[in-house]
N, C-alpha and C positions, 0 to 999 in steps of 0.2 A: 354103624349109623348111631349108636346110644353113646360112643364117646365123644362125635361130634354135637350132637346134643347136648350132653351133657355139659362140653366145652362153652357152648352156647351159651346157653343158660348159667352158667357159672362165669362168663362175661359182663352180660347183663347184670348179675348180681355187684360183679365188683365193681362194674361202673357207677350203678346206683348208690353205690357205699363211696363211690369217690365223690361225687355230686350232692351227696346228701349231707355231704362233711362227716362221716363216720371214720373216715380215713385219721379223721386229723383230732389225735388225743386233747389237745387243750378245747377244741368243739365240746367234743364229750364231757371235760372235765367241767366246763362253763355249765351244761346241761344239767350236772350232781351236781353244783353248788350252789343249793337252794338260801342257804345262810349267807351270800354274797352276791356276785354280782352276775344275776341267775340269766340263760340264754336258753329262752323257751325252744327254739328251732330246730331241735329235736325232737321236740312233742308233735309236732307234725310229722316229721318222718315214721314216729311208731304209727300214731293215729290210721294213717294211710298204708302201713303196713300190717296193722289190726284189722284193718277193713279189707285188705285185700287178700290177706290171710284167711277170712272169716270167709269169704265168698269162694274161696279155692275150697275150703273143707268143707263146705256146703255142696260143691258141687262131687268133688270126690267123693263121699259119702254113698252116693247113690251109685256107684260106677264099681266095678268088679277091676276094670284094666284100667291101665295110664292109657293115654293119648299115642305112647310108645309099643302097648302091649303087653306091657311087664302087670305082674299081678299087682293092684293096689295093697297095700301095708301100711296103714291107719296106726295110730296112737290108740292102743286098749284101754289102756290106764287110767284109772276117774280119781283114784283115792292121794292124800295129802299124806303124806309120809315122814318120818323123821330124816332119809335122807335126801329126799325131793328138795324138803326144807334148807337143809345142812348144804347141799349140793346149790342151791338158788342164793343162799348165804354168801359161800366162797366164790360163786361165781360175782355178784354184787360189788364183793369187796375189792377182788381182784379187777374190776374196770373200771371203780373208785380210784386204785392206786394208780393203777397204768393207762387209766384213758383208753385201755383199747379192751376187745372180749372177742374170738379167737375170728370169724370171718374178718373183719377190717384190719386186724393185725396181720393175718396172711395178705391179703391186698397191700398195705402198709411195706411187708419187708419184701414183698416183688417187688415192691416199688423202688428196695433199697432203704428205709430208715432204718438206722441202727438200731433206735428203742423196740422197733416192731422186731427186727429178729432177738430180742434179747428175750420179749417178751414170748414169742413163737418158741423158742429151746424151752422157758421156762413150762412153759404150758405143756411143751410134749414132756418134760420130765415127769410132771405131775400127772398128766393120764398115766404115763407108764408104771409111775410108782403104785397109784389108783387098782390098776392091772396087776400090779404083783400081788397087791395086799388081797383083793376080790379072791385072786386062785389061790391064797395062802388061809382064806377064813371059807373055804368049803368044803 
């Protein structure tokens, strides 16, 4: 039952990323190019996904379980760190370059675009590499 769910939900999601133009890198790219010829219409899609994100952790908050039964597991974390930073950095630059950041890129290279899986290997190289370095400095 939790992976058809989960499936579900994970529909939803990429539909929404297909309809909101997140799929489509030059959207995004028009989005981050404040210094040209700038395409607000993504400032909507965070906006309503700020608000609607905000009213989800508002209500989880006060709840012990999912809606599924699974134990809630909330974000602890309050504090600004140097690799929060460094990590929100390279993410930044990386969907600067490539137009995509890793949900619409997965949506993107099921869908078949070349750039989306070039950028999907790239990305898993880099967690992985991320992964060696983490167990190599413990």
């Amino acid at each position: 039952m939790r992976a058809a769910n989960a499936f579900f939900v994970g529909l939803v999601f990429g539909l929404g990323l297909i309809v909101s133009g997140m799929t489509n890198p030059a959207k995004v790219l028009g989005f981050l190019d404040l210094a040209g010829v700038w395409d607000p219409s993504l400032a909507l899609v965070m906006v309503g996904a700020i608000l609607l994100g905000s009213c989800g952790f508002a209500i989880a908050k006060n709840r012990q379980h999912s809606l599924l039964g699974a134990p809630m597991q909330l974000p602890s974390a309050t504090r600004l760190d140097k690799r929060l930073v460094l990590g929100s950095l390279a993410f930044g630059v990386g969907w600067g370059i490539a137009g995509f950041c890793p949900g619409p890129a997965i949506v993107s290279a099921a869908a078949g675009q070349p750039k989306a899986w070039l950028f999907v290997v790239a990305m898993i190289c880099g967690m992985t590499l991320f992964s060696i370095l983490e167990r190599r400095g413990k």
